[in-house]
N, C-alpha and C positions, 0 to 999 in steps of 0.2 A: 206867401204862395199866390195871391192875387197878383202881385204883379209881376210874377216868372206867368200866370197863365192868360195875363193878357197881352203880355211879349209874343207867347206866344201865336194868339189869335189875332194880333193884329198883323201878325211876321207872316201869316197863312194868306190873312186878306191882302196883305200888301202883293205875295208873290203871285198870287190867283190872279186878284188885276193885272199884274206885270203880263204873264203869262198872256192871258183874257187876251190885252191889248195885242199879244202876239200872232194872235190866232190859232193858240197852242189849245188843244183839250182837255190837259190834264190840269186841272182847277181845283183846289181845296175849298171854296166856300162851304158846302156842307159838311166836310170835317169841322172846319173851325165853328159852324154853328152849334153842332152835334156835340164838340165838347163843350159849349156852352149850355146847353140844354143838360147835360146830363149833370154838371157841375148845379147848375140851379134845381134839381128834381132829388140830386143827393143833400144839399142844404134846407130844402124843403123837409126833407123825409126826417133828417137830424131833426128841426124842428117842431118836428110834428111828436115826434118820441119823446125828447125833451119835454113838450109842454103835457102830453098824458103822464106821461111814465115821474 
């Protein structure tokens, strides 16, 4: 699953710069961070239950 989800984040960053460079608006960088935040606050939380519970 890591590495389908950082295909995918880096497929986001790569199109966002392309774009970027185009002068195009529409931009994923904060999608693609945003699923990284939330993937890291989900493995946190696991964690967290894990080591009480």
């Amino acid at each position: 699953m890591d590495v389908l989800v950082s295909l995918g984040v880096i497929g986001a960053v790569v199109v966002s710069a392309w774009l970027l460079g185009r002068g195009s608006n529409e931009v994923y960088f904060d999608t693609a961070v945003m699923l990284i935040v939330l993937l890291l606050v989900g493995r946190w939380w696991k964690r967290c239950a894990v080591t009480v519970g």
